[in-house]
VMD Tcl script that draws the C-alpha trace (Angstrom):
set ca {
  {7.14 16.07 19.88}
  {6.73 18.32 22.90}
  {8.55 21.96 22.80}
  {8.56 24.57 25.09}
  {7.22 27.05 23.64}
  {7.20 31.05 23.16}
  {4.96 32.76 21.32}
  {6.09 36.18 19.57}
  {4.31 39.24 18.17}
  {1.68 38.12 15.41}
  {3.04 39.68 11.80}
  {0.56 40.33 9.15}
  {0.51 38.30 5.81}
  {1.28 40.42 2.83}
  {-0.68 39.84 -0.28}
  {1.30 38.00 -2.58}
  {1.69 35.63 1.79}
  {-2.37 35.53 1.42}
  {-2.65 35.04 -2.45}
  {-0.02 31.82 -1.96}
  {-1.98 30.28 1.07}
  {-5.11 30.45 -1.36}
  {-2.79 28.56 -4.10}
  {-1.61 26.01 -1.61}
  {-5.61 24.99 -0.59}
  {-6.54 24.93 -4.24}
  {-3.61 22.42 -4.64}
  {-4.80 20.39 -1.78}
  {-7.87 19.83 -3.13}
  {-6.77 18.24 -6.33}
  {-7.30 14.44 -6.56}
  {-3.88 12.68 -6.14}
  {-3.17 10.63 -9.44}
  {-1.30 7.15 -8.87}
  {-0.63 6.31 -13.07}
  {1.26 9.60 -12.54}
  {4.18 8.82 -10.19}
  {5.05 5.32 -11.40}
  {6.94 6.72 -13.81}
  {8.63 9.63 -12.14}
  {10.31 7.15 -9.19}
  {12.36 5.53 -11.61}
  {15.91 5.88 -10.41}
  {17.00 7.21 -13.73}
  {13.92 9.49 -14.10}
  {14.52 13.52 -13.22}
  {11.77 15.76 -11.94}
  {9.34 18.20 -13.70}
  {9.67 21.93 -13.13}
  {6.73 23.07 -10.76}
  {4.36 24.43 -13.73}
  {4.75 21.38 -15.41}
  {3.59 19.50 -12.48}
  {0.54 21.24 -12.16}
  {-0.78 21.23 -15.26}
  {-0.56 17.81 -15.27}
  {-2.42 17.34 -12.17}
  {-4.88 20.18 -12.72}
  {-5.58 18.30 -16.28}
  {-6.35 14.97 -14.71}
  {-8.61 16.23 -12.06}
  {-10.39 16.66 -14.83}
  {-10.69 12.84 -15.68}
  {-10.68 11.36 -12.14}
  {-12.15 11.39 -9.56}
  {-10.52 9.72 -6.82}
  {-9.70 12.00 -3.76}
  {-6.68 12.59 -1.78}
  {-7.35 12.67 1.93}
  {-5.82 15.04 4.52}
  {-5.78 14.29 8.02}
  {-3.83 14.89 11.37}
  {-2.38 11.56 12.73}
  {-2.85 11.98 16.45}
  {0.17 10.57 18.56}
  {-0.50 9.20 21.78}
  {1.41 10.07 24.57}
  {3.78 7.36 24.17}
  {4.13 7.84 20.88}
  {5.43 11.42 22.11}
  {7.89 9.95 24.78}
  {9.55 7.70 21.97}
  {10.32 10.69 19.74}
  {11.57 12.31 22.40}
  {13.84 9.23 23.62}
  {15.17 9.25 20.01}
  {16.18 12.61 20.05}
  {18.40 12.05 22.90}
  {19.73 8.94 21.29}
  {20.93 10.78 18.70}
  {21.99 13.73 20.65}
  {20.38 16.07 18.17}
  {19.55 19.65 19.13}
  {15.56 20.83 18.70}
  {15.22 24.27 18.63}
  {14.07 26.06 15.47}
  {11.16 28.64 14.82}
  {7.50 28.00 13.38}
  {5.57 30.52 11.13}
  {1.97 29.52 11.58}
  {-0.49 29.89 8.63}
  {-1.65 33.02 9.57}
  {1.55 34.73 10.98}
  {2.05 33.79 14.50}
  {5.67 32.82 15.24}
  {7.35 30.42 18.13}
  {10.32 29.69 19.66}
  {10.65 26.06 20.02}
  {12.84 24.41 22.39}
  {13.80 20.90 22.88}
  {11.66 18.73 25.27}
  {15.45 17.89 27.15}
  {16.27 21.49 26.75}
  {13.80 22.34 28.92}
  {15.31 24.28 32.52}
  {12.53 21.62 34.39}
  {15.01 19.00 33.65}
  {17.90 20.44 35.42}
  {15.74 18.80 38.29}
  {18.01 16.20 39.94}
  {15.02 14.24 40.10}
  {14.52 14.28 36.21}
  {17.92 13.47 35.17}
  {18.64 10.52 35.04}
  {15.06 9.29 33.80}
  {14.46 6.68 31.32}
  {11.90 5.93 28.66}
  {12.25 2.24 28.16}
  {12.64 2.10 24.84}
  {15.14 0.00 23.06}
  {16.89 -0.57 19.48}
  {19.01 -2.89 17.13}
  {20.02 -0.35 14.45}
  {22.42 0.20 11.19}
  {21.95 4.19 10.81}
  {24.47 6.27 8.88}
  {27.09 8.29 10.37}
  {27.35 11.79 10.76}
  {25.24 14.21 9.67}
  {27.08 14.75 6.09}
  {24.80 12.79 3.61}
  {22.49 14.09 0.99}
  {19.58 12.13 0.61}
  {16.71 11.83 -1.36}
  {14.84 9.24 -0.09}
  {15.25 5.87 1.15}
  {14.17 2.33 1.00}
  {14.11 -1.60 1.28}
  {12.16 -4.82 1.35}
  {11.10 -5.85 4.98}
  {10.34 -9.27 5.66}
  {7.15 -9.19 7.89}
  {6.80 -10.59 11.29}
  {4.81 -10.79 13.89}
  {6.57 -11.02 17.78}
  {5.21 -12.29 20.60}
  {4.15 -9.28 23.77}
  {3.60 -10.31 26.82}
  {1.18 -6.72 28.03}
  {-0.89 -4.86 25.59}
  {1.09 -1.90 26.32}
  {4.24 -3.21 25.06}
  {4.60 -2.69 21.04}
  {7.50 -4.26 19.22}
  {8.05 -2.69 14.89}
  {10.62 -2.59 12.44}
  {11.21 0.70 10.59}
  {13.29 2.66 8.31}
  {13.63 6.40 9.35}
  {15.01 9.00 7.15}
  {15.69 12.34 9.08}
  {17.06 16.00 8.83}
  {17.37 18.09 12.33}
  {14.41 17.43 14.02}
  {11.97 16.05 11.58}
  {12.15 12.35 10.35}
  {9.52 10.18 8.60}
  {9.88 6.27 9.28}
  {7.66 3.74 7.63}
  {7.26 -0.17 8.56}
  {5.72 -2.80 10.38}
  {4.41 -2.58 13.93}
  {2.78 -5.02 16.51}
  {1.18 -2.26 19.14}
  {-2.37 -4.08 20.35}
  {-2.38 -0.84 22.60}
  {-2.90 1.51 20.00}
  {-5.57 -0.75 18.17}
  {-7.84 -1.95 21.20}
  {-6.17 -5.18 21.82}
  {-5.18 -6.09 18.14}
  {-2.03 -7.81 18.21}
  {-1.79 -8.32 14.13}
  {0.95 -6.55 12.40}
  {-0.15 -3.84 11.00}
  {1.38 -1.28 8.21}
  {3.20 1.95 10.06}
  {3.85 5.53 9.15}
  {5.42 8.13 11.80}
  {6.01 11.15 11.00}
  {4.77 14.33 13.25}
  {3.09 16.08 10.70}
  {0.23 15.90 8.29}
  {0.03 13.23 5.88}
  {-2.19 13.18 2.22}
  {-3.74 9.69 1.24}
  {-4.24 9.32 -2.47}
  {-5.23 5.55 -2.06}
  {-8.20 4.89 -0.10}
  {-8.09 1.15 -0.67}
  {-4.66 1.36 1.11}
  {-5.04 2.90 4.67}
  {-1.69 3.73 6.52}
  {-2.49 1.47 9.01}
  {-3.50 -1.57 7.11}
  {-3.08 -5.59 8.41}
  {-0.35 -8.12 7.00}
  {-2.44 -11.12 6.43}
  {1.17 -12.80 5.32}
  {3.18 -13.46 8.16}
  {6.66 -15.04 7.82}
  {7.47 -18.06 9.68}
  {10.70 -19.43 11.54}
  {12.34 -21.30 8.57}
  {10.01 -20.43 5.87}
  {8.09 -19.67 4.29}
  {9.27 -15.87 4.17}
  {7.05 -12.73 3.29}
  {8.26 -9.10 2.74}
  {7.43 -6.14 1.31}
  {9.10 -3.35 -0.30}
  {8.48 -0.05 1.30}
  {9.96 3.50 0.17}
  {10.11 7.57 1.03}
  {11.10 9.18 -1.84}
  {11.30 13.25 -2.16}
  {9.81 15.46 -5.59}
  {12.36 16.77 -7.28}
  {9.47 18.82 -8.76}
  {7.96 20.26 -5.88}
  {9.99 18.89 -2.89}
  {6.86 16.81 -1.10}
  {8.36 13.32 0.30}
  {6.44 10.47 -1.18}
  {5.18 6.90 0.25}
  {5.83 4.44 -2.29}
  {5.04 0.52 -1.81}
  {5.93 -2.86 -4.22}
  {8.43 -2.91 -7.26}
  {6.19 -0.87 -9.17}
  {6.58 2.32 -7.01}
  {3.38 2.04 -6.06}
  {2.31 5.63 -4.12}
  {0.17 5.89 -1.48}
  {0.43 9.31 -0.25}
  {2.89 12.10 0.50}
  {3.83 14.52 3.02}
  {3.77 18.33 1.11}
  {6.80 20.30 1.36}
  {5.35 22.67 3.05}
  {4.71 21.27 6.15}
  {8.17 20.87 6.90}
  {11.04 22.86 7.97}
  {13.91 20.77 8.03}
  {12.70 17.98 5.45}
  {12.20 20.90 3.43}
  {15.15 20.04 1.38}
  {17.77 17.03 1.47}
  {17.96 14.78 4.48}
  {21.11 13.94 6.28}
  {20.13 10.98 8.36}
  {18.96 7.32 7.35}
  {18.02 3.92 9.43}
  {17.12 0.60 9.38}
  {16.39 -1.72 11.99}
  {14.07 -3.01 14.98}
  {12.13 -1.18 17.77}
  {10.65 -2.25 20.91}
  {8.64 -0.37 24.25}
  {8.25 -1.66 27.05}
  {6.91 -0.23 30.69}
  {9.02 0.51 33.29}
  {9.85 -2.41 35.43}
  {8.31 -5.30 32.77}
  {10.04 -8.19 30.65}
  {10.78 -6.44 27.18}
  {9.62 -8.22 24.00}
  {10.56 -10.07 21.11}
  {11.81 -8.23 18.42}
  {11.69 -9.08 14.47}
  {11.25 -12.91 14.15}
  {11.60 -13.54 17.80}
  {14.90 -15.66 17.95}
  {18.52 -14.55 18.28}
  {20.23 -13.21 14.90}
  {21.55 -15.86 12.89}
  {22.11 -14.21 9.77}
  {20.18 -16.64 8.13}
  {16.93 -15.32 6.29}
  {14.95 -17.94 6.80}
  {15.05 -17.47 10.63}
  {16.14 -14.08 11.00}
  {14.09 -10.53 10.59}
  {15.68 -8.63 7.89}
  {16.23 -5.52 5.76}
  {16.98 -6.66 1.56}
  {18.75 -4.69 -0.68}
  {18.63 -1.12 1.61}
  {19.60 1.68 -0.61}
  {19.23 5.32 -0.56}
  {18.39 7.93 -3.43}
  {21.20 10.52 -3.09}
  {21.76 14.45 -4.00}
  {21.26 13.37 -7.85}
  {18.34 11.89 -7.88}
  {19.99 7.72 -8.23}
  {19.43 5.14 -6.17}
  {22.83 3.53 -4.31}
  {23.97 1.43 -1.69}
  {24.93 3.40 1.32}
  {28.17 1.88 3.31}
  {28.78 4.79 5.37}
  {26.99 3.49 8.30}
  {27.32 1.46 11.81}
  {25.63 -0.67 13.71}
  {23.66 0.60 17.10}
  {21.89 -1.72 20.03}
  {21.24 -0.80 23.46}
  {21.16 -4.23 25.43}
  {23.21 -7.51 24.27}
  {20.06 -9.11 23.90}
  {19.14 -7.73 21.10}
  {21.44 -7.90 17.41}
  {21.76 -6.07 14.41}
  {24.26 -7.15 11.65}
  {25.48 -5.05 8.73}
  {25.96 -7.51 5.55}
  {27.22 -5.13 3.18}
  {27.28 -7.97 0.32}
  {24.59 -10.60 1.40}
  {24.37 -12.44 -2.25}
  {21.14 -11.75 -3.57}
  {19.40 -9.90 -0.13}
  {21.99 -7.13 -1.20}
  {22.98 -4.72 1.17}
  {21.12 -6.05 4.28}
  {20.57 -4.93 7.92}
  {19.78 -8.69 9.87}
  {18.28 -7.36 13.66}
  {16.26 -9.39 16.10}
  {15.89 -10.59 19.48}
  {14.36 -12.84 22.23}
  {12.24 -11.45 24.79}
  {14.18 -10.13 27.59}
  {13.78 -10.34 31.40}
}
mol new
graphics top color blue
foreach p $ca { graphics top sphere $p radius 0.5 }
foreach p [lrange $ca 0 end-1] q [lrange $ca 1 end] { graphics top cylinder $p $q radius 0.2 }
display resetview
């Protein structure tokens, strides 16, 4: 996301500041343990206290050796312009402060905040991005995490720089994590296969190398069958508050994003979505979205969200029927089946390509 921003007088880190930092690296370095977690994402499961948590981890570094990876995902600059665009969509404020690791403090301001855009030329200016939606409304929920099965799909671009994904976002102020499916051949050279996608703007830990964030659906689902999905989840430590990426019915995890990292996501979020994405340059034909043909509400033909839940203040996974549908051009849908038989709660979105 880009801020304006002001930098402030550098403070000092106390001991116990410096002695914490040294804790936090020591963590870091710990191999991540998959056995571990299967059993703690059960909705009926509670979390550890903090020591207990880390004497279980420290005791099976002991035994394993398999690494957890920490790395910066880079956003190109139209990744930037699309968090931006949904920040206005939502017409949430950005401005908080940032403590840097070693003590330097900003101001940061939201990229529409911003007195350059008080431009008349600016104004009115558009970022061609569009969406077929079912989000929650207001900002009263409390939510642990979030999650459904996503039936995969690949759409049809016409321009490499078009990209076309369907997502799940789960969001507090300005900080969100979404996790899906996205068809962007001009972030992989040309590559128009679906591939596996994680946003968030912050740094994420891999404790499965064999899984990469990024990874190829070889399955694709086809107009009237047969139909392939997969069931994708964020889910927040009770123990230790770090926000966890969980995949398949056994809660599989494949990495998390620590606590501290955040500012908002720090505790509960507020915000959840499901639904359909596309970008498109200015002045070009926009492209399909989920299965490529007009909603139907049939899951055979249609691009769909099963059995969408959230994992609220006390830890249990429910349905979540405070919500409402959101698109931004007729062409493409989104339906709300609040009782779709055995697709559960479902979120049905699509759309041709539009001229």
């Amino acid at each position: 996301m880009k801020t304006s921003i002001r930098r402030r007088r550098r403070r000092r880190l106390g001991v116990e500041e410096e002695q914490e930092l040294k804790d936090n690296r020591i963590i870091e370095r710990l191999p991540g343990i998959s056995f571990f977690f299967k059993v703690r994402f059960r909705p009926d499961q509670r979390g550890m206290d903090l020591s207990a948590f880390l004497l279980v981890l420290f005791l099976s570094s002991l035994f394993f050796c398999q690494n957890g990876v920490e790395g910066s995902i880079e956003l190109s600059a139209r990744e930037d312009l699309e968090l931006e665009n949904e920040l206005k969509r939502i017409n949430k404020p950005a401005v908080k402060t940032i403590q840097a690791e070693y003590g330097d403090i900003y101001d940061c301001v939201d990229f529409y905040n911003q007195p350059a855009f008080d431009h008349p030329m600016l104004k009115n200016h558009s970022f061609y991005f569009e969406y077929a939606v079912v989000h929650t409304i207001g900002r009263a929920g409390k939510y642990n995490g979030v999650g459904a099965g996503l039936s995969i799909h690949r759409p049809r671009l016409s321009r490499n720089d078009q990209y076309s994904a369907a997502r799940f976002k789960i969001q507090r102020g300005v900080e969100a994590i979404q996790v899906g499916w996205r068809v962007d051949p001009g972030l992989y050279g040309g590559d128009t296969r679906t591939r596996s996608f994680i946003r968030v703007d912050v740094r994420f830990v891999l404790v499965r190398s064999d899984i990469p964030p990024d990874f190829v659906y070889e399955q694709i689902s086809k107009f009237g069958g047969p139909i392939y999905e997969k069931q994708l989840y964020v889910k927040r430590d009770l123990a230790n508050g770090n926000w966890w990426l969980l995949i398949g019915d056994d809660f599989e995890p494949v990495g998390f994003w620590p606590k501290r990292i955040f500012s908002d996501l720090a505790n509960l979020a507020n915000y959840v979505e499901w639904g359909g994405q596309v970008y498109t340059p200015p002045g070009t034909f926009s492209p399909e979205m989920g299965s490529g043909n007009v909603v139907t509400t049939d899951g055979k033909r249609d691009a769909f969200f099963r059995n969408t839940q959230v994992i609220n203040e006390f830890d249990q996974n429910v349905d979540e029927y405070n919500t409402e549908t959101f698109h931004d051009i007729e062409g493409y849908q989104v339906v709300d089946l609040r009782n779709a038989q055995e697709y559960g709660h479902a979120v049905v979105y699509g759309g041709l390509a539009q001229k």
